[in-house]
N, C-alpha and C positions, 0 to 999 in steps of 0.2 A: 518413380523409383528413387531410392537412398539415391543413387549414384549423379542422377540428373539435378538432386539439390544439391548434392556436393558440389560437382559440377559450374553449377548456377553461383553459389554462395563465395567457391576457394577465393578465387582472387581477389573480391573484397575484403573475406578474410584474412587473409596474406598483408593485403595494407592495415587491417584494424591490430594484427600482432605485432606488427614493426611500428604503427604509431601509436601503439593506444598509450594512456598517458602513465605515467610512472606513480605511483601510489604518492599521497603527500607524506609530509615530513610527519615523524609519528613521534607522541608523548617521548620525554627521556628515555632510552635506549629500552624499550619494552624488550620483553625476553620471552614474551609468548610467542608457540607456532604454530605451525598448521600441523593440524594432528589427522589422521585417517582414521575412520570409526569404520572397522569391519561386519561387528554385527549390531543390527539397529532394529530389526521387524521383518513385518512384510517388502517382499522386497521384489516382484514380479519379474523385473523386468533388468536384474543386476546391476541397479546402478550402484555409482562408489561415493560416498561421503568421505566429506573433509571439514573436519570442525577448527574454528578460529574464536577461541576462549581466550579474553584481555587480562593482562596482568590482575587487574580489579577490574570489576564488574559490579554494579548497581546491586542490593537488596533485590530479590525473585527479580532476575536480570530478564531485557526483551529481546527478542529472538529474529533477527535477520536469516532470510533464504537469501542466495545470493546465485542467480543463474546466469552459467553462459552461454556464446554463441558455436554455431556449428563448425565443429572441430575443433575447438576449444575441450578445457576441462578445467575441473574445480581449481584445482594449484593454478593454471594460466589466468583465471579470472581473477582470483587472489593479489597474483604475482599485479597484475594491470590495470586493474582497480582500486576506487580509496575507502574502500567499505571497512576494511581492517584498520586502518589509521585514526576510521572515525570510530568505530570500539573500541581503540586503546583509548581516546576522546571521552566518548558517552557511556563507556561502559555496559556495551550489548552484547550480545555474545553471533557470531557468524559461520552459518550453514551453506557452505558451497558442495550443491550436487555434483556428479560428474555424467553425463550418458556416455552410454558404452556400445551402442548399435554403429553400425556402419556410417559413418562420415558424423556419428557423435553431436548430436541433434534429440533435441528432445522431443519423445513423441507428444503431436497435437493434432493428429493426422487420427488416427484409430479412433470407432466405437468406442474400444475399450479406456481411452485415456478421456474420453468428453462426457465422461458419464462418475459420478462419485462411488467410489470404491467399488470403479469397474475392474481394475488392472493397469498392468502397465506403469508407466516412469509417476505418474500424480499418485498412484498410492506411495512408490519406494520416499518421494517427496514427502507426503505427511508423516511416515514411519518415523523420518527423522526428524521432522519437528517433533513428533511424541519422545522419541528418545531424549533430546533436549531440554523439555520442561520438568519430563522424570529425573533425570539425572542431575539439572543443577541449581532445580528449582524456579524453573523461569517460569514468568508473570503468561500465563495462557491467555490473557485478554491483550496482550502487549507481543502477536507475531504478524512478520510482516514480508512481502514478498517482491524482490526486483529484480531484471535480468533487462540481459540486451538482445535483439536479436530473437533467436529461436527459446532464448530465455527469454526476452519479453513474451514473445507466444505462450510461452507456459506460465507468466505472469498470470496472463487473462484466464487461462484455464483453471489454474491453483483456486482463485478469486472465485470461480464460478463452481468451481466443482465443491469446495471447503467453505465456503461463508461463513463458517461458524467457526475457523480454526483461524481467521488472518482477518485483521484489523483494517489494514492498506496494502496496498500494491503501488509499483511504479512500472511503466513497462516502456524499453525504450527501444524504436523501431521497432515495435511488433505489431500482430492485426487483432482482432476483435477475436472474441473465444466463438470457436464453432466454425472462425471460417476456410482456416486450414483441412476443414474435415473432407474424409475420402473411405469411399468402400471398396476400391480395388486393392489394397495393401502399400499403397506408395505413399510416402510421408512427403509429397513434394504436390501443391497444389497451384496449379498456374495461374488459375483464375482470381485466386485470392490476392498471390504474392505480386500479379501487374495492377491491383488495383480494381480488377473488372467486377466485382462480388458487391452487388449494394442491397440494403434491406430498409425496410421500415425501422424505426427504433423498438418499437413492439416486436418487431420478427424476430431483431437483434437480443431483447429481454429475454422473445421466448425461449432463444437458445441456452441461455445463461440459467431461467429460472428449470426446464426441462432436464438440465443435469444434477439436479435434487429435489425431486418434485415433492412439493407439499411444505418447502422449507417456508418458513413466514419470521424469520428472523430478522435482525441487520444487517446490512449488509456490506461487504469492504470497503473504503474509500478508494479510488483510482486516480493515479496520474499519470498521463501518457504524454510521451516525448517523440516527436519526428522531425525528421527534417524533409522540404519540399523539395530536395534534392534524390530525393530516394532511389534508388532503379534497379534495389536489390527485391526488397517487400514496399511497392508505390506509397505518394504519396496520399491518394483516396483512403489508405487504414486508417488513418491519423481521424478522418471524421468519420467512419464508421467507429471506429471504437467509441467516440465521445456519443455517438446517437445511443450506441449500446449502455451505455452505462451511467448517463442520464435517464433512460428508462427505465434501467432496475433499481436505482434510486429514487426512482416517480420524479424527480427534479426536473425544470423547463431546460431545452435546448438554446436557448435564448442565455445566452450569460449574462450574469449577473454583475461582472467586471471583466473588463480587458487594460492589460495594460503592457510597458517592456519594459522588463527588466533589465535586460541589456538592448546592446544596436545588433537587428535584425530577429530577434524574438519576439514573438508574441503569444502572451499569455490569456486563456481567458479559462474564468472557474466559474461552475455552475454548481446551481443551489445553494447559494452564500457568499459570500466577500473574505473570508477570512484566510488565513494561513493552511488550515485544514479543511477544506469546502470538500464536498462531496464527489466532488470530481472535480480535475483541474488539468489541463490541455497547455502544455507546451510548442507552438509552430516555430522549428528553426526555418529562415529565410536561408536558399542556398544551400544546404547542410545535404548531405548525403546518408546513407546506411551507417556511415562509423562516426555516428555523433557524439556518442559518450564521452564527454573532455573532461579537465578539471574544474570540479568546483558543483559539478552536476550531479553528482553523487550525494555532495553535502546538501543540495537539496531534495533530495528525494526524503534524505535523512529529515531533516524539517518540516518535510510535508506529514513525515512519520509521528513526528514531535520526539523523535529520540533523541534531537540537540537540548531537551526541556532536562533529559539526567546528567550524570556524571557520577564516578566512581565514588566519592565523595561531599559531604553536606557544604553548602556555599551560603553566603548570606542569602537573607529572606531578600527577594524583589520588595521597592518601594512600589507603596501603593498607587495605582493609579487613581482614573477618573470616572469609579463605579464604584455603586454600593448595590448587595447580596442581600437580601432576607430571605428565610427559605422556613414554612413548615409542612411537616408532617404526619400522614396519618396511617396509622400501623396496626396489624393486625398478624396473627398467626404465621406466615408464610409471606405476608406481602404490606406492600406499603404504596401509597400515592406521597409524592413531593410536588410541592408547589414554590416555584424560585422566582422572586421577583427582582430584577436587574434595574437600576435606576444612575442613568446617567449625572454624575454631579461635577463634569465640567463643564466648562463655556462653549466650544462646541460639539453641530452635530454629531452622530455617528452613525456613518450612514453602509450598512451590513456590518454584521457582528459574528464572532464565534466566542463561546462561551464554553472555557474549561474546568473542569470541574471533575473532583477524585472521589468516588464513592467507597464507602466500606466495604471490606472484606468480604465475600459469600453476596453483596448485589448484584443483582442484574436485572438490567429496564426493559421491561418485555415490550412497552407504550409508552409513545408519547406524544405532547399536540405540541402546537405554536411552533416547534422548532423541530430537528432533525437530531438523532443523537447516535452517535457511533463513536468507539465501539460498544456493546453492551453492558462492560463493568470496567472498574480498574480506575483508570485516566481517560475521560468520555471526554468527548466536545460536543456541544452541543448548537447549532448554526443554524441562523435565523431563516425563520419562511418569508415567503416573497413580500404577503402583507404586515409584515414587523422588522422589517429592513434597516428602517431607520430610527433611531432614539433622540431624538431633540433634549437639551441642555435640560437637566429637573424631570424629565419625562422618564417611564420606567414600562418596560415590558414584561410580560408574566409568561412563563414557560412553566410546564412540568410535565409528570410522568409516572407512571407505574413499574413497580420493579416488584421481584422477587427478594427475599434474605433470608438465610442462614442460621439467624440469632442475631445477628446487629443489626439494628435498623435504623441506626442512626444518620443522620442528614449529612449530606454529602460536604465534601471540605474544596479551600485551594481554589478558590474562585480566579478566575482570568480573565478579563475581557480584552478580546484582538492582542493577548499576550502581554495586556499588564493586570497584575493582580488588584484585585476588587478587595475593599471593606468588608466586614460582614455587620447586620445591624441585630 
C-alpha cells in the first residue's frame, strides 16, 4: 500500500530534506527560474512539470530529467540539488517531474508503468521530454535521465522502457527495473526494497528487453550509486542493478577497472576503462539511503559528457597523443565508416573511449571492434575487451554502419580518454 511506503521511507526522508545539500554557487547572478509547464501531452497519470531553462543554453541544447524522492517534488529537488547550477554551467536545459499520487512516489510498481507506452507516470515523463525538444530545439540524441530514490527507480525504468529517447541514466539508491513490480495494486514491494529479489543477469536483461519487445537498438549508458549503508532500498540493489545492465549491454560482469576516487568509494566500470563505459557502479562504504552530496551530481553530469558543452565557444583543446584516419563508403541511404586510432605517445594506453561527433541526420545502426552509444550526435565509442590496449605507434581499427539524411560525411572531434586526437 501507498501508505506502508510512506510509512517505511518518511523519516529517512525527513533527514534527506533537512540535510540534503544546498545547490552550488551558480554562474553570475543568473536570472533564470523554475517555470511550471501546465500542458505538455499525454499525461495519464497528472503528473506536474517544472522546467529549468539557463540564461544561455548550448546551440539544440541537451536535456536533463531530473527525479525525485518520495514525498518530494520537482521545486524540492530543484531547490536541493545542483543540477541547475550545473545548466547555468553547461548550458542544458532541466526537467523536474513532480508525482502527485499519495505519499508522491513515482510509480514503478504497476503493469502499466513497466511496459512502453503502457500508461501511467513513464508516459507523462516522455511527454515532457517531447515537449522540450519541440519547443527549444534540443539535441534528441543528447537526453538523459537521473533521480534519487524512488527517482532512481524510475531512472532504471525510463532506460528500459524508452532506449531510444535517453542516451544515459544515473540512478541513485535505487533497484533494478522490474523489481519493484506488483500485481496487487501496491506501489511498495518488500522483497525488493530489503534486498531479498535476485536474478540471473539474463533474467535481469529479460525484464528490461520485455518492455519493448523487438527493440535492437542501443542502448542507454548507466550509472548507479549506493551506499552499503542502506536500510531503506538494501544494499543487494546496488549488484543486481549492475548484473542487469551488463547484460543488456552484452558487456562482462567482470570489470574492466576499479578504482577510488575518493576515501571509502569504490568505483568499478564495465565494458571499457573510460570516462563514459557502458555501465559504471559507484559503492559508498558506510553511506546510507541519503547519499546524494555535493560534487555527485557534477558527476553524473560527466558521466553524461554534458561538462564537454557550455553556453559559449572556448578555445580548441590541445592535441593530444592519437591520431584519426577515418574513410568511407556511401551509398543512397547508408554508409560504412572505418576509423583507425593510432597511439603516437610514448606510453601504453590501456582501455580507451573514443569521441567522436557525427553529421546531422546520422545514425549508426552497427558496429564491430568497439561499442558505440549514443546512436548520433556526440557518440563514444569504447573499446572491446580484445583491443583494450594500444601500445606506443600501434593503432586500432573500429567502424560501423550508420544511416544519413543527405550528409554523409565522416564523422569530426576525435577524443581519445578526453584529449582530442589529430586527424591524418
Amino acid at each position: 500500500m501507498i501508505g506502508t511506503l510512506v510509512a517505511a521511507l518518511l523519516p529517512m526522508l525527513a533527514g534527506m530534506l533537512i540535510s540534503a545539500p544546498a545547490a552550488s554557487a551558480a554562474p553570475a547572478t543568473p536570472t533564470a527560474t523554475l517555470t511550471e509547464v501546465t500542458s505538455f501531452g499525454s499525461n495519464p497519470s497528472n503528473l506536474r512539470m517544472h522546467l529549468y531553462v539557463p540564461d544561455s543554453v548550448t546551440e539544440r541544447p541537451a536535456v536533463l530529467v531530473a527525479q525525485h524522492w518520495c514525498t518530494g517534488t520537482g521545486p524540492v529537488f530543484y531547490a536541493n540539488t545542483e543540477f541547475a547550477s550545473l545548466a547555468d554551467q553547461y548550458g542544458f536545459i532541466v526537467i523536474y517531474p513532480s508525482a502527485t499520487r499519495s505519499g508522491q512516489c513515482f510509480d514503478v510498481s504497476s503493469p502499466e508503468a513497466l511496459r512502453r507506452g503502457g500508461g501511467s507516470d513513464p508516459v507523462g515523463i516522455r511527454s515532457m521530454v517531447d515537449y522540450v525538444t519541440r519547443a527549444y530545439d534540443a539535441d534528441t540524441e543528447r537526453v538523459f535521465v537521473t533521480g534519487v530514490s524512488s527517482g532512481a527507480m524510475m531512472t532504471n525504468v525510463m532506460l528500459g522502457n524508452y532506449p531510444d529517447v535517453f542516451a544515459a541514466g544515473a540512478a541513485f539508491s535505487g533497484v533494478p527495473f522490474g523489481c519493484f513490480a506488483t500485481t496487487d495494486g501496491s506501489g511498495w514491494n518488500s522483497a525488493c526494497a530489503n534486498g531479498t529479489i535476485t536474478h540471473t543477469p539474463q533474467e535481469w536483461g529479460n525484464l528490461v528487453r520485455g518492455s519493448y519487445p523487438g527493440y535492437t537498438g542501443p542502448r542507454p549508458r548507466m550509472q548507479i550509486w549506493h551506499g552499503t549503508a542502506d536500510d531503506t532500498l538494501r544494499y543487494p540493489n546496488f549488484q543486481e542493478q549492475i548484473k542487469q545492465w551488463t547484460d543488456v549491454h552484452g558487456v562482462s560482469q567482470t570489470p574492466a577497472m576499479t578504482d577510488t576516487p575518493q576515501p571509502n568509494w569504490t568505483r568499478t566500470r564495465y565494458g571499457g576503462t573510460g570516462d563514459q563505459t557502458p555501465v559504471e557502479a559507484i559503492s559508498l562504504q558506510g553511506v546510507g539511503h541519503n547519499l546524494i552530496a555535493s560534487g555527485m551530481a557534477a558527476r553524473a553530469i560527466h558521466f553524461f559528457g554534458l561538462d564537454e558543452d557550455g553556453p559559449g565557444p572556448g578555445p580548441d583543446p590541445e592535441p593530444g597523443d592519437c591520431k584519426v584516419a577515418v574513410t568511407t563508403n556511401t551509398w543512397n541511404s547508408g554508409l560504412t565508416a572505418s576509423v583507425t586510432v593510432t597511439n603516437t605517445g610514448t606510453a601504453p594506453v590501456n582501455g580507451w573511449s573514443l569521441g567522436l561527433t557525427l553529421p546531422g541526420g546520422q545514425k549508426i545502426t552497427s558496429g564491430w571492434n568497439a561499442t558505440f552509444s549514443p546512436s548520433g550526435g556526440r557518440v563514444t565509442a569504447t573499446n572491446a575487451a580484445y583491443n583494450a590496449a594500444i601500445a606506443p605507434g600501434a593503432s586500432v581499427n573500429i567502424g560501423y554502419q550508420a544511416t544519413h539524411t543527405g550528409d554523409s560525411g565522416p564523422p569530426t572531434a576525435f577524443a581519445l580518454n578526453g584529449s582530442s586526437c589529430t586527424t591524418a
